[in-house]
C-alpha positions as CSV (number, residue, x, y, z in Angstrom):
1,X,11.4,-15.3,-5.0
2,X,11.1,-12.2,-7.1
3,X,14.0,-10.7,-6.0
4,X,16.1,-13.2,-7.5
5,X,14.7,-13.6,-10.3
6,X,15.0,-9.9,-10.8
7,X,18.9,-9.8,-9.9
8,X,19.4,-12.6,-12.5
9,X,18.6,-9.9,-14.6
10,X,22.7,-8.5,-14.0
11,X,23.7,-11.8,-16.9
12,X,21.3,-10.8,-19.6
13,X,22.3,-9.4,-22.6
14,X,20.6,-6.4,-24.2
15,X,19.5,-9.2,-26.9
16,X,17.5,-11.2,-24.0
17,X,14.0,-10.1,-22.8
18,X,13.0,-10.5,-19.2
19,X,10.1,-10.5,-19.8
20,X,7.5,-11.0,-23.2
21,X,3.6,-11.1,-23.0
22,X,1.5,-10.6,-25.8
23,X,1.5,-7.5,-26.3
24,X,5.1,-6.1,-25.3
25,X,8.5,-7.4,-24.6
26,X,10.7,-6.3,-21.5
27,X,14.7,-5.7,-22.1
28,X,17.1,-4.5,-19.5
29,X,17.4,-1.2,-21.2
30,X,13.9,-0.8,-23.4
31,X,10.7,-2.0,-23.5
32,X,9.3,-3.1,-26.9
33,X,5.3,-3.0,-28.1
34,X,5.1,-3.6,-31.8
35,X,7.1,-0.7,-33.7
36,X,7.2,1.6,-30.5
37,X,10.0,1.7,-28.1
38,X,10.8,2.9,-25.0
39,X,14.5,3.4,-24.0
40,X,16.5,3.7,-20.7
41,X,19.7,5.9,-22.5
42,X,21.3,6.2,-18.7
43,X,19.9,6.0,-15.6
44,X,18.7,9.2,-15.8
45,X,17.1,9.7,-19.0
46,X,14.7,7.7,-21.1
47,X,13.4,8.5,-24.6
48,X,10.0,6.7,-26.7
49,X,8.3,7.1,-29.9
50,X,5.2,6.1,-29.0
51,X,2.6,7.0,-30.7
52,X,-1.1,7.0,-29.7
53,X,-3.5,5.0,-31.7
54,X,-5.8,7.6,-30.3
55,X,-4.3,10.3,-33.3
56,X,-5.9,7.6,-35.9
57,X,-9.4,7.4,-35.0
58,X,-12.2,10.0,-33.5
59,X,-15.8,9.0,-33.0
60,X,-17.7,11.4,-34.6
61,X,-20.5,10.9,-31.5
62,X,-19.9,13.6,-28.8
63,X,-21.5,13.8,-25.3
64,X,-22.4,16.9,-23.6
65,X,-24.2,18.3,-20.6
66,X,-24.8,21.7,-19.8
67,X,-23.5,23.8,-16.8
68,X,-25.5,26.8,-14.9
69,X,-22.5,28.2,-12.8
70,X,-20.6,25.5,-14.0
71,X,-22.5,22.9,-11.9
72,X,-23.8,19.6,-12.7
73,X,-27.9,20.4,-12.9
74,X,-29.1,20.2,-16.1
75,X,-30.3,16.8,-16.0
76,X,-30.2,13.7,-13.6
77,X,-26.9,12.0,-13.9
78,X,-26.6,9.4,-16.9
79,X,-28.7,11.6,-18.8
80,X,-26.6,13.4,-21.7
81,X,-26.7,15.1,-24.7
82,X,-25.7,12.8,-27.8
83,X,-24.6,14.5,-31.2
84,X,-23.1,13.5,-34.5
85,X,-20.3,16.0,-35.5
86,X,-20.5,15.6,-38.8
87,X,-18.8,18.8,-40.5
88,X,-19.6,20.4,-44.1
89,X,-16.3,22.1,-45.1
90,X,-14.9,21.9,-41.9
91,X,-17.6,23.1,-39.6
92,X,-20.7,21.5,-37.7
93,X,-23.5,22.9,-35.6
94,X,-25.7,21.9,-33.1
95,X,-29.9,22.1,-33.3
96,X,-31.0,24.9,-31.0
97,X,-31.1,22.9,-27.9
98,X,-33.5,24.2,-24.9
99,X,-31.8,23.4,-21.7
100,X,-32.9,20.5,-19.3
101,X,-34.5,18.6,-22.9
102,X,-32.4,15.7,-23.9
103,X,-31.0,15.6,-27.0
104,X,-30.5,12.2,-28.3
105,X,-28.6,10.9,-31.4
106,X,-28.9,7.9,-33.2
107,X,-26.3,5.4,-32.4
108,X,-26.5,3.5,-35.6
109,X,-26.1,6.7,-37.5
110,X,-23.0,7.2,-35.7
111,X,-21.7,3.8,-36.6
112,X,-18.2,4.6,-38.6
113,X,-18.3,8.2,-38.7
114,X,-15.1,9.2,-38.0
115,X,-15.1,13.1,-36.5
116,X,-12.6,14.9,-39.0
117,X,-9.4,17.0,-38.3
118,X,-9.9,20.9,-36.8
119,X,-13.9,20.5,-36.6
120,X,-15.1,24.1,-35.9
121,X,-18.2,23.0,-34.1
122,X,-21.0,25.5,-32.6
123,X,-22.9,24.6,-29.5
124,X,-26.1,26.6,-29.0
125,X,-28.5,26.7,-26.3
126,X,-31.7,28.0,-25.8
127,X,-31.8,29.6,-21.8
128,X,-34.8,31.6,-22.6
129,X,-37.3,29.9,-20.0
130,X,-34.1,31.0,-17.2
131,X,-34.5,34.2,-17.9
132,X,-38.1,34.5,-18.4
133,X,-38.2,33.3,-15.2
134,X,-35.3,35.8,-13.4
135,X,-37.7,38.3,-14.8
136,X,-40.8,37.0,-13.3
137,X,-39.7,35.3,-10.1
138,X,-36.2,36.2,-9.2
139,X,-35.3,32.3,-10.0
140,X,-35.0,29.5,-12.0
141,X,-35.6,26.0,-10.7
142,X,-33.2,23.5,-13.0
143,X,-34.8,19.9,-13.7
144,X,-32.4,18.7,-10.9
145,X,-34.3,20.9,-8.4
146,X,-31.3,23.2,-8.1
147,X,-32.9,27.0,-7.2
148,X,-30.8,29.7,-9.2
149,X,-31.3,33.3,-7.8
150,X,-30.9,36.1,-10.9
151,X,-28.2,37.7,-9.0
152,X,-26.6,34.5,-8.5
153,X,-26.0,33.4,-11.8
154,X,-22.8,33.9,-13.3
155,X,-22.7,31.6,-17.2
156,X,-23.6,28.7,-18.4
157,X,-21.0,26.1,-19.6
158,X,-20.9,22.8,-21.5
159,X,-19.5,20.1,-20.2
160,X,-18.4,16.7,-22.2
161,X,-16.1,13.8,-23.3
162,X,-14.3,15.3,-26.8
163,X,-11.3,17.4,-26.5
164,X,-11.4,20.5,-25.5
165,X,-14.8,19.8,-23.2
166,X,-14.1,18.5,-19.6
167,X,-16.7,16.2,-17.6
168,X,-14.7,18.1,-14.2
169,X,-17.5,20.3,-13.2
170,X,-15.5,21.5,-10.3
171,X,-13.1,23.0,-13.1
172,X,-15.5,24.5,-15.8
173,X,-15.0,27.9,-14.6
174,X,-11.4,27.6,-15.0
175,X,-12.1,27.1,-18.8
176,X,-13.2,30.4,-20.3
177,X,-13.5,28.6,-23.9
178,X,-16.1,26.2,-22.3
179,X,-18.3,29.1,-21.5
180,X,-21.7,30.2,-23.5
181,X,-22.2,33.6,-24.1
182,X,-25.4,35.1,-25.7
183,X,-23.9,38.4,-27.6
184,X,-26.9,39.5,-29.1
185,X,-29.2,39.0,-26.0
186,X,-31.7,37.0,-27.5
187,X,-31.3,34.4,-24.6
188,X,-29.6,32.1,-27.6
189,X,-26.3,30.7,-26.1
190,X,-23.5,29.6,-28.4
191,X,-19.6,28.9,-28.3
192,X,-17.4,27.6,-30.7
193,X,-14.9,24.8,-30.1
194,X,-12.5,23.1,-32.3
195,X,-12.5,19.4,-32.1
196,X,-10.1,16.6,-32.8
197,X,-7.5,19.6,-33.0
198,X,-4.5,18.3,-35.0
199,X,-2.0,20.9,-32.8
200,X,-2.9,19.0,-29.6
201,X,-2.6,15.2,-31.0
202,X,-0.2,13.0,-28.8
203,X,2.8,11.0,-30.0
204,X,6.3,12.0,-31.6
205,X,9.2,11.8,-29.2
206,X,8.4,11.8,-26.0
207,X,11.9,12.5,-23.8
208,X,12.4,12.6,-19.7
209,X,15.7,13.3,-18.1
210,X,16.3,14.2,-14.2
211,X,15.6,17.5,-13.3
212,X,15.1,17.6,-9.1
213,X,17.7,16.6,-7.4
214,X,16.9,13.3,-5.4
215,X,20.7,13.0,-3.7
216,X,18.9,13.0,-0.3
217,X,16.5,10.2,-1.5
218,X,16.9,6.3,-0.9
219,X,19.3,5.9,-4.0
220,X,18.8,2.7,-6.2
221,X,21.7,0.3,-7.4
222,X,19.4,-2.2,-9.8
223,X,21.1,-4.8,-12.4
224,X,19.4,-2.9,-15.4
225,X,19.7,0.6,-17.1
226,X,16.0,0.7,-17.2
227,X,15.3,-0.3,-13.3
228,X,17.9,2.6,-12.5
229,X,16.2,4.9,-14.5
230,X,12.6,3.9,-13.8
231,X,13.6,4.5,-10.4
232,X,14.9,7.4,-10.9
233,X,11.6,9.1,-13.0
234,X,9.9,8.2,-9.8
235,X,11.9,10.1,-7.5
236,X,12.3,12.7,-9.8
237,X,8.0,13.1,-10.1
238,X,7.8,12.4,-6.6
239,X,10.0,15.6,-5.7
240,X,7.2,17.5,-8.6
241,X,4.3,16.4,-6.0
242,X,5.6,17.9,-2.9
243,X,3.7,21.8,-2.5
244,X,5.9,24.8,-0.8
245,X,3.6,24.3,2.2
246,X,5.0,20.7,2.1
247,X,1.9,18.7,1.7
248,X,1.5,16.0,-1.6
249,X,-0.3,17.5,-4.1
250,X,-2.6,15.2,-6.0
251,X,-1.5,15.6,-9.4
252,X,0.1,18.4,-12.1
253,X,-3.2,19.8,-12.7
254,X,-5.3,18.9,-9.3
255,X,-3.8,20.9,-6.6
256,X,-4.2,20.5,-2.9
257,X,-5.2,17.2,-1.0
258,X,-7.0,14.5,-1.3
259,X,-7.8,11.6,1.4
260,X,-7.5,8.4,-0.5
261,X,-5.1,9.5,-3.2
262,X,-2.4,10.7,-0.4
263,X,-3.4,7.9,2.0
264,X,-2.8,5.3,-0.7
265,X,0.5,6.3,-1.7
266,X,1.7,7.2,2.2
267,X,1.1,3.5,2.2
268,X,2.8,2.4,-1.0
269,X,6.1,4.4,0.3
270,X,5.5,8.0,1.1
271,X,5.3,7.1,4.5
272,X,8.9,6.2,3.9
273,X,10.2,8.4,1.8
274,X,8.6,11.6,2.9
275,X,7.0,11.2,6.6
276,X,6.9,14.6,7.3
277,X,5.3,15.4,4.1
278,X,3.2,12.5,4.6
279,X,2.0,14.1,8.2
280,X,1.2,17.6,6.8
281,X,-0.8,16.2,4.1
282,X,-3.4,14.0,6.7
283,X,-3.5,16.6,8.6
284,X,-4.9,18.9,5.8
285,X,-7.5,16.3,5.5
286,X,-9.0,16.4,9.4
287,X,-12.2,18.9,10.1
288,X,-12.4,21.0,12.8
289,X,-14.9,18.5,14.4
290,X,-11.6,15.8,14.8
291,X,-13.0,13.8,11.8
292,X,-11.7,12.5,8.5
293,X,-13.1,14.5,5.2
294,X,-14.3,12.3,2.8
295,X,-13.7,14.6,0.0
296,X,-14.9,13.5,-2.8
297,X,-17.1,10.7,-4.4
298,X,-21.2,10.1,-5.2
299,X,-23.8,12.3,-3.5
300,X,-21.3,15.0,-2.6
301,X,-18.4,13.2,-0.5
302,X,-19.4,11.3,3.1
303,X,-21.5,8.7,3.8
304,X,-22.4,7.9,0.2
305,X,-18.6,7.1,-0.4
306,X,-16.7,5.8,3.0
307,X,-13.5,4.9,2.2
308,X,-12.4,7.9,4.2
309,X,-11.3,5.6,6.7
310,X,-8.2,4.3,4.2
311,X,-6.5,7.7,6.3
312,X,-6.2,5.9,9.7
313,X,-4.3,3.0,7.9
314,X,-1.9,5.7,6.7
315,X,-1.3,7.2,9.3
316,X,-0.4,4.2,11.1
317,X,2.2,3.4,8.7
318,X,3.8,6.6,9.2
319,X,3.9,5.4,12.8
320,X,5.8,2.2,12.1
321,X,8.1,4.1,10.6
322,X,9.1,7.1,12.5
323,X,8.2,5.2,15.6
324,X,6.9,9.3,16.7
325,X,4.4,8.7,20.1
326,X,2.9,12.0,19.6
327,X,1.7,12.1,16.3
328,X,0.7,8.2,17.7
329,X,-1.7,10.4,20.4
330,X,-2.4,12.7,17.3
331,X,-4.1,10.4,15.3
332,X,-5.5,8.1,17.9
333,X,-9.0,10.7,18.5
334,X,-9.4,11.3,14.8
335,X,-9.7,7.2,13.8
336,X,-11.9,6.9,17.0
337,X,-14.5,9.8,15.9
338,X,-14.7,8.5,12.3
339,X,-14.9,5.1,13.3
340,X,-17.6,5.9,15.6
341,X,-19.5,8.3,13.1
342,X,-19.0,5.8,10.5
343,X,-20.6,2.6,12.8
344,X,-23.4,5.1,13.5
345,X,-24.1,6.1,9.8
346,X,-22.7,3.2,7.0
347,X,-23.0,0.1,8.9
348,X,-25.7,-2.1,7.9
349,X,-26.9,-4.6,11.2
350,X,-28.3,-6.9,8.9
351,X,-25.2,-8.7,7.5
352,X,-22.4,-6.8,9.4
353,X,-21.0,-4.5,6.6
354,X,-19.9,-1.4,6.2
355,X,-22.4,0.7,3.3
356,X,-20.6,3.1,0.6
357,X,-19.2,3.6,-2.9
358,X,-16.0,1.0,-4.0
359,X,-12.8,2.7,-2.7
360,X,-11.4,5.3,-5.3
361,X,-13.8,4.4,-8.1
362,X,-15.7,7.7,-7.7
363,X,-17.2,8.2,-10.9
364,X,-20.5,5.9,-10.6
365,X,-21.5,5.5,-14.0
366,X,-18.4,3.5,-14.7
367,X,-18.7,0.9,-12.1
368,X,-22.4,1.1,-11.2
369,X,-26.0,0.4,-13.0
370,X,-27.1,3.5,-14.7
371,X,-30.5,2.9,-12.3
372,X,-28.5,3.4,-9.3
373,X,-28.8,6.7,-7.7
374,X,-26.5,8.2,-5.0
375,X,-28.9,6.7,-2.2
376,X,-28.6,3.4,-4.0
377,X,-24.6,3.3,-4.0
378,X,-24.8,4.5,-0.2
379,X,-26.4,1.3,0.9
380,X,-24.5,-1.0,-1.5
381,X,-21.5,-2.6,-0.1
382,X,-18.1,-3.2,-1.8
383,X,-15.1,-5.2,-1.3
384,X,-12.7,-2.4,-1.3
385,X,-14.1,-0.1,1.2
386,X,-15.0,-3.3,3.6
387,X,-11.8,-4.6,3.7
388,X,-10.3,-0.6,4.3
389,X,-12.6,-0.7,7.1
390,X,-11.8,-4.1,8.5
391,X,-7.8,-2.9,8.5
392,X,-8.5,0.7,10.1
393,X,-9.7,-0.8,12.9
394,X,-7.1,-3.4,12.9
395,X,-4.8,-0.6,12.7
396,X,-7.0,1.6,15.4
397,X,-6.9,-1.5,17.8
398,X,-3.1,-1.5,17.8
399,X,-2.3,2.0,18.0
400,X,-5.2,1.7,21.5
401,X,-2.7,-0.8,22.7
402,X,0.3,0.7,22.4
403,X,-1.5,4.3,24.1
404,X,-2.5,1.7,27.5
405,X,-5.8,1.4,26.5
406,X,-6.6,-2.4,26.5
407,X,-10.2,-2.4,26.7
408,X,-10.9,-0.3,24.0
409,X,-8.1,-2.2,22.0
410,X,-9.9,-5.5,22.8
411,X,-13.2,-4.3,21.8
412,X,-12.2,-2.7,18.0
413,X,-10.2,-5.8,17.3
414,X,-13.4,-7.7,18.3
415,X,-15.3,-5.2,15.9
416,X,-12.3,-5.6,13.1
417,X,-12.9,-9.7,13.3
418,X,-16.6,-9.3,13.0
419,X,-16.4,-7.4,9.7
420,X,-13.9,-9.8,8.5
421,X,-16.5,-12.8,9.2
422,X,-19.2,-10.8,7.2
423,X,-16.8,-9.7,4.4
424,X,-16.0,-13.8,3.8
425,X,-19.7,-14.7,4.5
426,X,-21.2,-12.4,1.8
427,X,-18.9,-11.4,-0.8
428,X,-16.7,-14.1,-1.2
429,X,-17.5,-16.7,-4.6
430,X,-16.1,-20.0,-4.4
431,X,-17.0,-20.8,-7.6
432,X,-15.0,-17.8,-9.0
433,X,-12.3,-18.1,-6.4
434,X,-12.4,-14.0,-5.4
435,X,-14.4,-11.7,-4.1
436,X,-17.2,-10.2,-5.4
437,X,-17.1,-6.7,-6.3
438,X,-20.1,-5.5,-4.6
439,X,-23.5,-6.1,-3.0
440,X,-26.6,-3.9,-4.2
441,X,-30.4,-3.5,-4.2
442,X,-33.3,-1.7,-3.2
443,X,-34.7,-4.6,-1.0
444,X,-32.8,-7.7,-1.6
445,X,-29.1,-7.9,-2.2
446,X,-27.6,-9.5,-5.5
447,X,-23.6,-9.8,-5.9
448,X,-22.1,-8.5,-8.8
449,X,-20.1,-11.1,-9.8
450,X,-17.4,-8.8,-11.2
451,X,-13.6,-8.9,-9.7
452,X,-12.3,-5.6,-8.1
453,X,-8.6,-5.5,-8.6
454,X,-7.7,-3.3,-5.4
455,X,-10.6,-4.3,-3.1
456,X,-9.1,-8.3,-3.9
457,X,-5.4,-7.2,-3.3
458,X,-6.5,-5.3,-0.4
459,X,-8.3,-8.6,1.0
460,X,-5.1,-10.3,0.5
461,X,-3.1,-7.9,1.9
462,X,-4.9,-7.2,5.3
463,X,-5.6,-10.9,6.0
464,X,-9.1,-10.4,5.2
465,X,-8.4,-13.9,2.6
466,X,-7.3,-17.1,4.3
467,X,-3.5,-18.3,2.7
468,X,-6.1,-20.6,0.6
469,X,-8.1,-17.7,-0.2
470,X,-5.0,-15.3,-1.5
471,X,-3.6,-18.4,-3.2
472,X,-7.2,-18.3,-5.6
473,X,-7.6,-14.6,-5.4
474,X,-3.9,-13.9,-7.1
475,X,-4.8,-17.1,-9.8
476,X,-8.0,-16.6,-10.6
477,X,-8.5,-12.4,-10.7
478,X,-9.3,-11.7,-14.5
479,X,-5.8,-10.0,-16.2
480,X,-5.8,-8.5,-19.6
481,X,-2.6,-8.3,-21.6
482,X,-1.4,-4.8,-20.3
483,X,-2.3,-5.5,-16.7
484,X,-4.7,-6.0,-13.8
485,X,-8.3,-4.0,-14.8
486,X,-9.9,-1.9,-12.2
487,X,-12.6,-4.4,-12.9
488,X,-13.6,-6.9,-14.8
489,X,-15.6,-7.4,-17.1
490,X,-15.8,-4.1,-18.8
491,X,-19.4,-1.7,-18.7
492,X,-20.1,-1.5,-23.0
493,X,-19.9,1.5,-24.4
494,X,-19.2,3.3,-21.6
495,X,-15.5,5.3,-22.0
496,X,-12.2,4.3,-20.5
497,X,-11.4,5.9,-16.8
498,X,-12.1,3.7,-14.1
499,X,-13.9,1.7,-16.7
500,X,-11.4,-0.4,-19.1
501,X,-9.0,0.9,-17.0
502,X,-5.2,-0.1,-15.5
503,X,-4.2,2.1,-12.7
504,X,-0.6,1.7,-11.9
505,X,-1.1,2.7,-8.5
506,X,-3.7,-0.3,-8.4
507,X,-1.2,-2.4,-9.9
508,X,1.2,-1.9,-7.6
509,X,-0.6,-3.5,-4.7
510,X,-2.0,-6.3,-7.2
511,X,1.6,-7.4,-7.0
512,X,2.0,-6.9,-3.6
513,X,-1.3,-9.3,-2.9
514,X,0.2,-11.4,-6.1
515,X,3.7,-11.8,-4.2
516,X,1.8,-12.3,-0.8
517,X,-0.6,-15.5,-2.7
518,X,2.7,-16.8,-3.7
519,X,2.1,-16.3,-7.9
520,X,5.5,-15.2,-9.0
521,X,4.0,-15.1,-13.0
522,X,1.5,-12.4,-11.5
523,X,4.4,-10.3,-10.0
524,X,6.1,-10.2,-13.2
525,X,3.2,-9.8,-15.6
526,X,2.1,-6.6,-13.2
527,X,5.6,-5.2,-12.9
528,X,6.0,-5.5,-16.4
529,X,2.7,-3.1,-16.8
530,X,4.5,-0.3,-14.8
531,X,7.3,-0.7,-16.5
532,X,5.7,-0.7,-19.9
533,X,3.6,2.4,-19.1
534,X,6.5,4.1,-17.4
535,X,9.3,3.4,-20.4
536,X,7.0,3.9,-23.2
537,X,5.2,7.4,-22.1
538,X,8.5,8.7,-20.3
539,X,6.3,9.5,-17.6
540,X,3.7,8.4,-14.5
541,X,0.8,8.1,-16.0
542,X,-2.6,8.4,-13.8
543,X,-4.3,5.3,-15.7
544,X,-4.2,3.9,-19.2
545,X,-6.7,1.9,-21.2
546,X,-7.1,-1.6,-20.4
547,X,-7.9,-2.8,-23.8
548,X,-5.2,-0.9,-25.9
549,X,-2.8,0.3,-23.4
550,X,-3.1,3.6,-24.8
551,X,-2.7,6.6,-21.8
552,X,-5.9,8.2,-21.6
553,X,-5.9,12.3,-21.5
554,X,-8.8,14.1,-21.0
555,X,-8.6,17.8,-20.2
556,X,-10.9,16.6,-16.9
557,X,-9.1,14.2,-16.2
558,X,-5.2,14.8,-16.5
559,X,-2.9,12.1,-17.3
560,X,-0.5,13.0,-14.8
561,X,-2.4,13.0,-11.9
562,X,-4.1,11.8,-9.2
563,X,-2.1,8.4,-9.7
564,X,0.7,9.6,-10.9
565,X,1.5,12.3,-8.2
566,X,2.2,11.0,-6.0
567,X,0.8,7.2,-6.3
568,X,2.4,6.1,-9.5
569,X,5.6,7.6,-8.1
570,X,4.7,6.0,-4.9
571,X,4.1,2.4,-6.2
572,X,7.3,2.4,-8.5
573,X,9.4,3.2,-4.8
574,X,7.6,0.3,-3.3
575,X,8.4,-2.0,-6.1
576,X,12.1,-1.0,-5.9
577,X,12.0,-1.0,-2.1
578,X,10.5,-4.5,-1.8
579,X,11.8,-6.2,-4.9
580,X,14.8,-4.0,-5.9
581,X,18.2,-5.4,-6.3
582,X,19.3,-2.8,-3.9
583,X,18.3,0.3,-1.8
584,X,20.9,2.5,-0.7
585,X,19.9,4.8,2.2
């Protein structure tokens, strides 16, 4: 269905859009949003002058946390520092704040304050009582309950959500300009940052052209300049991701491997396009006990997230496509184990679930309760992860047939339509025709009645939906002009990320389930939002904001990332391979 409407695209003129929401119009060689365009000027080169709407407007309000080691223990998580940067010929300064006590600013003070151009703001922190107590004891016990040693103590950082501070606590160290240091030894504190910093504002030109060469890659043949070079942008960043060890690396600034970001796009079309790669890179995520890392997520990694399991999926597809019976007998341990670990540890007997944090959306204070703590998101359970369970041991009962082992085939495919029977009993809403996005509570479940973009494709996908089921899901899923939200509706005044968020590696599989319920308008609206993102930035984008469909760069966060290498890359491949005109191999 949407492959012909797509090749119908061959008799347009440049004058004709394929495609016009809203917000932005879709031409074979450009896509239009207000007085920005984004331009296909061959197949392998695009060009854009968007500019970010971000460059217009700064809150003055800042959020901050402090670091020891450049860990997260200052303060329980949710709990942050608040400030109003408002600068006197150019500069602001912070109250002396003693670490671990909360400093809180006035929200409706903050109302309209803008935070001006080149801000030269000083930070300063009072870690007296740390080393009052290195001096005394030999330690310092944070409010978290994290025990410091004197000799292990190395700085103090500052974490937060204006440019240049970083939320990535992993990466604080990296950052030497993020680092206190207390000069005059008075146990005082201080650096000195320059916020909304006019050098590093976004927009202007922004330009791509090829510059791998993708001659040994699936080439593309599509009836539009922008398809081809679209196309070609994602071969071209795909060729980026791959590491000299040949693994996919998770994005420009995150090296090394992670579990669901690899496993995702493997699915998508790595699988296809780079199995070998595609093997390496699993493999770099098996411990030496034969189990899948969980490596990242709430409380530290496994079991408060579990999504883990999104691996044996992936590892199957490389299977069906390279048809190899060894790296079958490979894998076929590994899913066992986890599997096994993962009944012991996240399944709840009561209702037949599986326990854990929403698959990919890591960062718990945008999709959860600010009450919930890590022991509250183990025991919730989500759509997404459920229905990645329910298809690994589909997938795990296959690949036990195929290796002669019947019984054990018969009793995971037993287990696989148990959790399917739970997933329909207790998180499915008729009234709202999808799924809910989670179950949580101390000790009685509630559904929040929010939609999950790629825990409902995934449902679709896997079979987990009935044909009725998918037919409602792909209708009825909330869709904002620029594209399917991670969820829906959005957490107030909580910053975009997975939060008023559009993923495009999400998106891609929203229009795989859209295509699958048979809603042609939801394949279109969602291709158009890759395409948008794609033409208009002149590169794969990790996520963008849901409302504005503005990228959204943060120094923790980069844009090209975890999405974008290899998902967004991946899910532009799997458009093209699905719903392309035509795939040369």
């Amino acid at each position: 269905m949407c492959a012909v409407c797509l090749s119908s695209c061959s008799s347009l003129s440049k004058q004709d859009s394929i495609l016009t929401t809203q917000k932005y119009k879709w031409y074979s060689d450009r896509i239009v949003q207000g007085n920005y365009t984004g331009k296909a000027l061959s197949g392998t080169a695009l060009e854009s002058n968007y500019q970010s709407p971000v460059n217009l407007y700064k809150p003055a309000l800042i959020h901050f946390k402090f670091a020891i080691n450049g860990k997260d223990n200052e303060m329980p998580s949710g709990q942050d520092h608040s400030f109003i940067c408002k600068a006197i010929s150019g500069k602001s300064e912070t109250p002396v704040i003693k670490f671990g006590e909360l400093l809180k600013a006035d929200k409706k003070e903050a109302d309209g304050v803008i935070l001006q151009q080149n801000t030269e703001l000083t930070i300063r922190l009072d870690m007296r009582e740390m080393l009052k107590a290195f001096n005394s004891q030999g330690y310092y016990v944070t409010r978290t309950g994290q025990k410091i040693y004197k000799e292990d103590f190395k700085g103090v950082y500052v974490a937060g959500d204006a440019d240049p501070l970083i939320w990535d606590f992993d990466n604080l160290v990296n950052y030497p300009i993020l680092q206190l240091t207390d000069e005059d030894g008075d146990g005082i504190y201080e650096t000195r940052l320059t916020l909304n910093d006019t050098s590093k504002q976004r927009g202007g030109i922004f330009q791509w052209s090829l510059k791998n060469d993708i001659s040994a890659c699936p080439q593309l043949k599509a009836p539009t300049k922008l398809e081809n070079a679209i196309y070609n942008l994602a071969l071209d960043e795909m060729q980026n991701a791959i590491e000299k060890d040949s693994t996919l690396r998770t994005g420009k600034e995150w090296p090394g491997v992670w579990t669901r970001d690899v496993s995702y796009s493997i699915i998508l079309s790595m699988a296809y396009m780079q199995p070998k790669v595609s093997m390496n890179s699993l493999m770099r995520k098996v411990n030496s006990r034969g189990r899948i890392i969980q490596d990242t997520g709430t409380g530290g990694a496994w079991p408060c997230s579990s999504d883990r399991m999104v691996w044996a999926i992936a590892a199957y597809e490389i299977y069906k496509v390279t048809g190899d019976q060894q790296w079958l007998k490979t894998i076929y341990p590994i899913i066992k184990n986890s599997l096994e670990d993962d009944f012991e540890t996240v399944y709840n007997p009561r209702n037949g679930l599986m326990m854990g944090e929403s698959s990919f959306i890591d960062w718990r204070e945008q999709s959860y309760p600010r009450w919930m703590q890590p022991a509250d998101i183990y025991q919730s359970e989500c759509i997404g992860t459920n229905a990645v369970h329910y298809q690994a041991l589909n997938v795990f009962s296959h690949i036990a047939k195929l290796l002669g082992q019947a019984e054990v085939s018969k009793q995971y495919a037993q287990k696989a339509l148990a959790l399917k029977e739970a997933i329909n009993k207790n998180l499915w809403m008729a009234d709202k025709g999808y799924y809910a996005q989670y179950l949580y509570g101390r000790n009685n479940y509630i559904k929040s009645p929010k939609s999950e973009s790629l825990g409902e494709a995934l449902a679709v996908l896997f079979d987990v939906a009935s044909p009725e089921q998918a037919k409602q899901v792909t209708e009825n899923n909330p869709i904002v002009p620029f594209g399917a939200p991670i969820f829906y509706p959005q957490i107030a005044d909580m910053p975009p990320y997975h939060n008023n968020a559009v993923w495009p590696f999400v998106s891609s599989y929203w229009m795989h389930a859209s295509a699958k319920g048979g809603n042609e308008a939801g394949v279109m609206q969602t291709i158009g939002s890759i395409y948008r993102a794609a033409a208009l930035f002149c590169t794969n984008k990790e996520n963008f904001v849901a409302e504005s469909g503005d990228f959204w760069v943060h120094r923790s966060i980069p844009a090209i990332c975890c999405g974008a290498y290899p998902a967004t890359s991946a899910s532009l491949i799997a458009y093209f391979s699905v719903f392309g005109s035509e795939i040369i191999n």
